[in-house]
N, C-alpha and C positions, 0 to 999 in steps of 0.2 A: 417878577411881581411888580405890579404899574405905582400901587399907592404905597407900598413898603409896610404892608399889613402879613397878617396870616394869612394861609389859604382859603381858610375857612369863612373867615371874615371879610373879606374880598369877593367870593361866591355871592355873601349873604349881601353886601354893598350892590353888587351890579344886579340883583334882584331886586333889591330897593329902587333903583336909578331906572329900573324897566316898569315897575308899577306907579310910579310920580309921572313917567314918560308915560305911559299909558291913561293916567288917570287924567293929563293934561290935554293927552289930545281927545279923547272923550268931552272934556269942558269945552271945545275949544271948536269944536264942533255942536253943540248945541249952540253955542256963540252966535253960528252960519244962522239958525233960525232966527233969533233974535235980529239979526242984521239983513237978510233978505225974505225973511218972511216963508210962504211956502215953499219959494224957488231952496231956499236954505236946509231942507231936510234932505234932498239927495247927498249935499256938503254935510250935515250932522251924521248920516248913516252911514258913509263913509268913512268919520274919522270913528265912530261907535267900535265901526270891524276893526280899525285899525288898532284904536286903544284894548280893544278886547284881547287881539290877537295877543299885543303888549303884554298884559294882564296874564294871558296865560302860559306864558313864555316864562314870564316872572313865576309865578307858582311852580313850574318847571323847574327852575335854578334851584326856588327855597327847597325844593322836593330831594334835589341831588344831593346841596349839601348838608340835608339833614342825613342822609345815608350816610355820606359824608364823615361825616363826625361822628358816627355811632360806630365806625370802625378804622377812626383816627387812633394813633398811637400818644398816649397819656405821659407825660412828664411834666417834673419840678423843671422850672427854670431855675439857673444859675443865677441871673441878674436878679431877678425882682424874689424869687421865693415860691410864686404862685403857680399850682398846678395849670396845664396850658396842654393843647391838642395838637399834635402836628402830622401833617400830610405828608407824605413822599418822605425823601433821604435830609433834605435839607429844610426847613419850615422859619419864621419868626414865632417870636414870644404872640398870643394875643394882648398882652396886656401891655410889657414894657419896649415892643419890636425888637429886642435881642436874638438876633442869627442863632439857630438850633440846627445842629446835625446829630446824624445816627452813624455819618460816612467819618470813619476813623482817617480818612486820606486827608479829609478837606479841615477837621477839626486843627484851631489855634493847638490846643494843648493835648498833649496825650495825658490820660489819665489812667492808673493803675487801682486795681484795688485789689487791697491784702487779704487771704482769706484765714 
């Protein structure tokens, strides 16, 4: 994990970072007209496709991990209290990034419980 987030929050980050990225070059390309005039709208149409493509890349992300999370597995965190969603065997908190496993190998403590 790059930013030491959840999975899911992480997903939902680099969808953000793809539509600011898109939405930039889109402005940034109308920019070209403003700066050269008519020569400028080949350079605008250009960066339109590019930010578009962006754009839908991004929707793409938000799409997955909203599936994502509707078939994440639900737990209390130990640290903070707050229920939190975790992907795969090993995940972080959303809220407080405390290390979550489901893998009995890699967990600090063994935990029993009495029935």
């Amino acid at each position: 994990m790059f930013f030491k987030s959840s999975k899911i929050n992480e997903f939902r980050l680099w969808g953000l970072l793809l539509t600011l990225f898109g939405m930039g070059l889109m402005i940034l390309g109308t920019a070209g007209i403003l700066l050269w005039g008519q020569a400028g709208k080949i350079f605008a149409g250009i960066f339109m496709v590019f930010g578009m493509i962006s754009l839908l890349v991004s929707v793409g992300i938000y799409f997955w991990a909203g599936m994502l999370s509707t078939t994440a597995t639900m737990l209390q965190c130990p640290e903070c209290g707050r229920q939190t969603k975790m992907l795969g065997r090993t995940d972080r908190c959303m809220f407080c990034k405390t290390i979550l496993t489901l893998d009995a190998d890699k967990a600090t403590e063994k935990v029993t419980f009495d029935n």
